[in-house]
C-alpha positions as CSV (number, residue, x, y, z in Angstrom):
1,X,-26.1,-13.2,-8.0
2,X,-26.8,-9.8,-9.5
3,X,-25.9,-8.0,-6.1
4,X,-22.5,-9.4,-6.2
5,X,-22.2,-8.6,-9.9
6,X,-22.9,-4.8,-9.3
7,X,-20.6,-5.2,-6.3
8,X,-17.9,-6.6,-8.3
9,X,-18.4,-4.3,-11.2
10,X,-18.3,-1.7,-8.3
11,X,-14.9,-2.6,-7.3
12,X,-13.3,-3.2,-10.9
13,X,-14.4,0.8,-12.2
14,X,-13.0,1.7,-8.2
15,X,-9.7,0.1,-9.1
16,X,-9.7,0.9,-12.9
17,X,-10.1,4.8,-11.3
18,X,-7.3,4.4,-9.0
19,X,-5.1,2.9,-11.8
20,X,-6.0,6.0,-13.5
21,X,-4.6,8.4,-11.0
22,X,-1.6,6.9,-10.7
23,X,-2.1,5.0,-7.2
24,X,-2.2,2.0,-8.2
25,X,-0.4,0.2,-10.9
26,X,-0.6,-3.1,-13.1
27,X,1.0,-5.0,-10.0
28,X,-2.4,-4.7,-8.0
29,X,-4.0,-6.2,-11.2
30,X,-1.1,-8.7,-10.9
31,X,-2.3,-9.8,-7.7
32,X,-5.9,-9.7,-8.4
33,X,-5.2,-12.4,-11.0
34,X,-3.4,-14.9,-8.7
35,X,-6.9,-14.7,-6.8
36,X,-8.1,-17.1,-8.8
37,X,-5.8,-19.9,-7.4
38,X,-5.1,-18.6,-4.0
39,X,-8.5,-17.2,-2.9
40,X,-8.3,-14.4,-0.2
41,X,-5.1,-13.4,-1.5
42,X,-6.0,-9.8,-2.2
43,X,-7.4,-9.2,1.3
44,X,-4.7,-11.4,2.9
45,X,-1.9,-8.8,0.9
46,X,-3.6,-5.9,1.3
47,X,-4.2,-6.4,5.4
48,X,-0.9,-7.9,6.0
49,X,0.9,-4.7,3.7
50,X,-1.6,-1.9,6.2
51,X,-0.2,-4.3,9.4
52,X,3.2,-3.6,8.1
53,X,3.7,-0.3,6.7
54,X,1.9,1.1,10.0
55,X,4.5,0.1,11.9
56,X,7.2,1.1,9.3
57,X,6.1,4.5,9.2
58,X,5.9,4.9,13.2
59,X,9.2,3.5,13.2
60,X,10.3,6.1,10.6
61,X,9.3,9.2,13.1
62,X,11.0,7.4,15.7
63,X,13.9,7.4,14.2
64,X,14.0,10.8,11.9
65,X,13.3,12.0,15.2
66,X,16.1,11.1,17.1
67,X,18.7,13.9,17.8
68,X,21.3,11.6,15.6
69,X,19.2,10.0,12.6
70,X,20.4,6.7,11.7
71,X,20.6,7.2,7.9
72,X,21.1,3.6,7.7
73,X,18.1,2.5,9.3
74,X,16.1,4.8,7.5
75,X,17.2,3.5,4.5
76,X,16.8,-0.1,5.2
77,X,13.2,1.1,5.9
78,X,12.4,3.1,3.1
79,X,13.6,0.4,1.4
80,X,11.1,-2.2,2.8
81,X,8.1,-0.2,2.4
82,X,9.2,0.5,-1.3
83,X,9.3,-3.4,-1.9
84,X,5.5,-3.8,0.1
85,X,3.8,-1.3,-1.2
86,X,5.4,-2.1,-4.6
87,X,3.8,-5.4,-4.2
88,X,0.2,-4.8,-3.8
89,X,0.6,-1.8,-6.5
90,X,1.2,1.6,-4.5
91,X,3.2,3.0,-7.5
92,X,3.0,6.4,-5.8
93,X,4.4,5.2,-2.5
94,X,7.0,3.4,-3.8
95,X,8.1,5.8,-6.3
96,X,8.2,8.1,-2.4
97,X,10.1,5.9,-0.6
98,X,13.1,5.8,-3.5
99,X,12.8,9.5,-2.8
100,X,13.4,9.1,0.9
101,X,16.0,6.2,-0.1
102,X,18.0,8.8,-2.0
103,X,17.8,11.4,0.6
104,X,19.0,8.7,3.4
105,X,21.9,7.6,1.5
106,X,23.0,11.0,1.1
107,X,22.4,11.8,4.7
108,X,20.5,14.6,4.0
109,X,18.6,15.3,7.1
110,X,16.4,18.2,5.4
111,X,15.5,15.6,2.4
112,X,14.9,13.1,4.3
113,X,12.4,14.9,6.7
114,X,10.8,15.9,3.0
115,X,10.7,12.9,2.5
116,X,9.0,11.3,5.1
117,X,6.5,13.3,4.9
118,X,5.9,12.5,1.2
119,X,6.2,8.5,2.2
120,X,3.1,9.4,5.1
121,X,1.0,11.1,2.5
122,X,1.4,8.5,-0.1
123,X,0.7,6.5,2.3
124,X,-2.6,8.0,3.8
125,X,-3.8,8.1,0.3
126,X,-2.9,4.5,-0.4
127,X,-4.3,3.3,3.1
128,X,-7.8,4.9,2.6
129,X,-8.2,3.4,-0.9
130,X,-7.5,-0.2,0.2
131,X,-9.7,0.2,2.9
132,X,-11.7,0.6,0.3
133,X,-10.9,-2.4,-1.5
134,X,-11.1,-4.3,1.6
135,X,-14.7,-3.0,2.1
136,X,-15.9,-3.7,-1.0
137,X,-14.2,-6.9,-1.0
138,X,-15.9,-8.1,2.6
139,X,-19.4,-6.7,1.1
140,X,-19.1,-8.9,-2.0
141,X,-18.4,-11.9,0.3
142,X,-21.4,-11.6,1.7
143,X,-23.0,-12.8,-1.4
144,X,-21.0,-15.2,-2.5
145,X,-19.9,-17.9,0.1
146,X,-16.5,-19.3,-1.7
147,X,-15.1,-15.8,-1.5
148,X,-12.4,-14.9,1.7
149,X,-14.6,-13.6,4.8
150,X,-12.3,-12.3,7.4
């Protein structure tokens, strides 16, 4: 159907633009190609990763809040968003939350605040562009009926 076709096209030059700015890398690609045998798989990642890292990052200010941080924690959590937003290709934030890794393990309070707030912009940045996706994605579903609708 030609309104799915511009759609699609839409969507590739969208990503191939992101990929360009460094947001996303070749694992988004990656998971757009395992697509093909697991349908809804991009919407399925990219909703469950938003789910996740929204909680991650809340839990993040909770704790860098605290009056005694708990490096340890932070860590472990920097660490998990790294590996999720790693997987649906969020070079940026991944490459942010080694940053707040780092800073953690050293128990750098000042770098780690730094940090975080490099994780949360990544992060807004990432978030608005696979809403994007996730638009664009719904939108071409609309045309064609053996695509995910959720």
């Amino acid at each position: 159907m030609p309104g799915a076709t511009l759609l699609t096209q839409q969507l590739n030059n969208f990503i191939r633009s992101l990929r360009e700015q460094g947001i996303l890398d070749f694992h988004f690609e990656e998971l757009k190609e395992l697509e093909s045998d697991t349908p809804c798989l991009v919407v399925e990642a990219i909703t469950m990763f938003l789910r996740d890292a929204d909680c991650s990052i809340a839990e993040l200010l909770r704790t860098l809040g605290a009056p005694l941080i708990n490096y340890s924690r932070v860590t472990e959590i920097a660490f998990q968003l790294k590996g999720s937003s790693s997987s649906v290709g969020g070079c940026r934030m991944a490459h942010a939350c080694c940053e707040l890794r780092d800073a953690s393990e050293a128990y750098s309070k000042e770098r780690s605040l730094s940090g975080f707030d490099r994780v949360r912009r990544e992060y807004l940045v990432l978030r608005e562009n696979l809403n994007q996706i996730l638009q664009m994605e719904h939108a071409i579903s609309a045309f064609e009926p053996r695509r995910c609708r959720q």
